[in-house]
C-alpha positions in Angstrom: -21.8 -74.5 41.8 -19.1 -73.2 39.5 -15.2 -73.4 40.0 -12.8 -70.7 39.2 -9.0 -70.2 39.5 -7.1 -67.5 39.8 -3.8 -66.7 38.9 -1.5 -63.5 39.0 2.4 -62.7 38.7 4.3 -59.5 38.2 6.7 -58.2 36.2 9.2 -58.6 39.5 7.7 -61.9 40.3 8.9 -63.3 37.3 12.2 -61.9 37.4 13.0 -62.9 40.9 11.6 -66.0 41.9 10.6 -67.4 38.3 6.6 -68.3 39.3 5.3 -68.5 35.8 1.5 -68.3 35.3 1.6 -71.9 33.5 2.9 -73.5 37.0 0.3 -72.0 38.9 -2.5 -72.9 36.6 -0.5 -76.1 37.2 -1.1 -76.3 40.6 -4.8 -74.9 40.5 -5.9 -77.7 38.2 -4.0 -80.5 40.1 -5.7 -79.3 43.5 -9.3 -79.1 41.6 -8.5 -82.7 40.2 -7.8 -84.1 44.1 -11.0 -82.4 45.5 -13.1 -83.8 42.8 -13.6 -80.2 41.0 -14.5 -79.6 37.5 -12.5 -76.7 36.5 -12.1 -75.6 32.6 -8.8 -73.4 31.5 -11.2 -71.1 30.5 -12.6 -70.3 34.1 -9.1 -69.5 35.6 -8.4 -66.0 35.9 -5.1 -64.7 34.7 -3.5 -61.9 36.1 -0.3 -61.2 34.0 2.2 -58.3 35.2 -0.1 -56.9 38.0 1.2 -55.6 41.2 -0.2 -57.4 44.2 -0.2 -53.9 46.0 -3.1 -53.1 43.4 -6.3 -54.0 45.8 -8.2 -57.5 44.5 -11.2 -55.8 42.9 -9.3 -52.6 41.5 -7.0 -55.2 39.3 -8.6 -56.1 35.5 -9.3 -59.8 36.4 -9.8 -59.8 40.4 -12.3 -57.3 39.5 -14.2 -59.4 37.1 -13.6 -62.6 39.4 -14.9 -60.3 42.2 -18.1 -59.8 40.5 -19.1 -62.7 38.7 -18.8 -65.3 41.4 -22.2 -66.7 43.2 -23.3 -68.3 46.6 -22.0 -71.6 46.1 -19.0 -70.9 44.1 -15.7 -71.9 44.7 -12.5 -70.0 44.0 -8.8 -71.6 44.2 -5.9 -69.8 44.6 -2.5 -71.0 44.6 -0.8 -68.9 47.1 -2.0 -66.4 49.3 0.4 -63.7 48.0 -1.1 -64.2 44.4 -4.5 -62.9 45.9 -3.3 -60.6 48.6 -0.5 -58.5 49.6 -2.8 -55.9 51.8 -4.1 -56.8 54.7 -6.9 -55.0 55.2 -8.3 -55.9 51.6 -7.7 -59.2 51.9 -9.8 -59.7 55.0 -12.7 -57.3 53.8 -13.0 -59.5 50.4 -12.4 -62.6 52.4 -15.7 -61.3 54.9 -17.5 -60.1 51.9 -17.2 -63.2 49.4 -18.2 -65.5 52.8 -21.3 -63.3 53.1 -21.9 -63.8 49.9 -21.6 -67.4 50.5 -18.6 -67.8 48.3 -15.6 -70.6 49.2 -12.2 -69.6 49.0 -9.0 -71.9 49.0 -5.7 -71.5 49.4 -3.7 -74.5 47.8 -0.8 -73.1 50.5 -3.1 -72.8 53.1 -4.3 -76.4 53.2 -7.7 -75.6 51.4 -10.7 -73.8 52.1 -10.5 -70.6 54.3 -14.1 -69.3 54.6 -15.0 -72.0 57.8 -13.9 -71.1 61.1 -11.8 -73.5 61.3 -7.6 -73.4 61.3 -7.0 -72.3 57.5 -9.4 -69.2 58.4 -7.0 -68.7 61.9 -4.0 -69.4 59.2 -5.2 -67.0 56.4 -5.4 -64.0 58.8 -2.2 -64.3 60.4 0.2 -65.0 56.7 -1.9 -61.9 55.7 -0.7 -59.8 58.3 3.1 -61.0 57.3 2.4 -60.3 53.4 1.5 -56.7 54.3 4.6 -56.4 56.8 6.7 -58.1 54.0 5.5 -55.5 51.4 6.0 -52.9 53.5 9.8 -53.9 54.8 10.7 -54.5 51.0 9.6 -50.5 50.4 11.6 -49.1 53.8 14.7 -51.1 52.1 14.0 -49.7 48.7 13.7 -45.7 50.8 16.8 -46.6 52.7 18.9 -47.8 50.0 17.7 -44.2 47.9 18.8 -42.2 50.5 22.1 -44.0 50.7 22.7 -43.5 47.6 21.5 -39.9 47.2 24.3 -38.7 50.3 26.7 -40.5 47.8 26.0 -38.3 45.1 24.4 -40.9 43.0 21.3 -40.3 40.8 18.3 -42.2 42.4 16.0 -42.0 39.4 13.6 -39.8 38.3 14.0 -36.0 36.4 17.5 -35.0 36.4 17.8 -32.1 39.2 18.5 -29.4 37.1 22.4 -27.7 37.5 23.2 -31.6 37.5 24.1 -34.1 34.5 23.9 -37.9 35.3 27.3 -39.8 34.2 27.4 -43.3 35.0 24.4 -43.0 37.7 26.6 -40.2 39.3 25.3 -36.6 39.5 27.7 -33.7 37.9 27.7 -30.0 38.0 26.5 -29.3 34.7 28.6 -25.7 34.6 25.8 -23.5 31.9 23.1 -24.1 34.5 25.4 -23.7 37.7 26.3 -20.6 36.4 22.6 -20.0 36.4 22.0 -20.8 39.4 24.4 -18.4 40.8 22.7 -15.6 38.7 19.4 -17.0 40.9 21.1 -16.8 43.8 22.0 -13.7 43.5 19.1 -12.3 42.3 17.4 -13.8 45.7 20.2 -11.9 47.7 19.3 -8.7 46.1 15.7 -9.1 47.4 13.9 -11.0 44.5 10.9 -12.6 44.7 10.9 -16.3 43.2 7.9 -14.8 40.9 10.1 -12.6 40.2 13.3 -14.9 38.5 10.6 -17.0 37.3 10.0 -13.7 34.6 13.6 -13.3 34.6 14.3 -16.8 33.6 11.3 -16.4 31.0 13.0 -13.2 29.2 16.2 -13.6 29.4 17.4 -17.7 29.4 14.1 -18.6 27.8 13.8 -21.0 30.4 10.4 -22.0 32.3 10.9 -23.3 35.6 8.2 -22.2 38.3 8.4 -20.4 41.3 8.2 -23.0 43.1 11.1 -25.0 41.1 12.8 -22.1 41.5 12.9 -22.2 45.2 13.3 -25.6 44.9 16.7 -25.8 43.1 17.8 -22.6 45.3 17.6 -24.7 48.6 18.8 -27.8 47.2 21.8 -26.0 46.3 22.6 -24.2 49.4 
């Protein structure tokens, strides 16, 4: 039987909550120790700036894990939320790895979730919450854009163009308003967006599709 760990943070991780990769090969060693587990630096997988939106196998090292381990292995995790932030994955590895005759534990889960006992009951449950936490975080993130987009504000991205960005605030960037207006008018008398495209081509050297065309038209009625 061979032992393996498996640790992961990302770039926000860090920032936020300050989990460093050292104390979680911290706590994957100290659990191998109290089960009786060899384990070897070496054999703990590192996953260093990696979302946990990326699905297990698709990451560099969860891929390799994935496909290395054996019936009879045993792989530790520290936290759910280092493996897992999908449900759906995380049960159809889970399922697949216990068909395989893999064990998996969860040092936050109380150990190994593969039986059919409580940590399995446990695992699917918290997996359910990382997915709904995931997905509450990214409504937050959507709500606070479009706050800040009916203030004005520039919300990332390409600058819209007519606009300037001073201090995260959009501003009329006059040269290309004026531009705009010539568009606009154009459109009035019957243009086809094809049509300014060319114009815009010839005579402002500019290339913007028809489609960005029509775009910049709408968003600046």
């Amino acid at each position: 039987m061979a032992v393996y760990g498996y640790a992961r943070v990302s770039t926000l991780t860090q920032a936020r909550e300050g989990e460093s990769l050292e104390a979680q090969n911290r706590q994957i060693q100290a659990y191998a120790v109290s089960k009786g587990l060899q384990l070897s630096d070496a054999d703990i997988f590192v996953e260093a700036g990696v979302s946990g939106g990326i699905e297990f196998q698709q990451r560099p090292e969860g891929g390799r894990l994935y496909n290395l381990v054996q019936k009879g292995d045993l792989i530790i995790f520290p936290k759910l939320d280092r493996a897992f932030r999908n449900t759906r994955n995380a049960l159809n590895v889970l399922h697949d790895l216990k068909e395989r005759g893999v064990h998996i534990h969860f040092i936050d889960l109380g150990g190994d979730v593969t039986g059919n006992g409580v940590g399995a009951i446990v695992f699917t449950i918290l997996s359910a919450f990382a997915t709904f936490e995931k997905e509450r975080i990214a409504t937050r993130i959507r709500e606070v854009k479009q706050i800040k987009k009916a203030q004005g504000k520039f919300t990332g991205g390409r600058r819209a163009f007519g606009y300037e960005v001073i201090d995260l605030v959009k501003v009329p960037k006059p040269d290309e308003q004026k531009i705009i207006a010539e568009m606009r008018a154009l459109r009035g008398k019957g243009e086809s967006y094809r049509g300014i495209e060319k114009w815009l081509s010839e005579k402002k050297k500019l290339n913007i599709s028809a489609m960005g065309i029509r775009h910049i038209l709408n968003e600046a009625n």
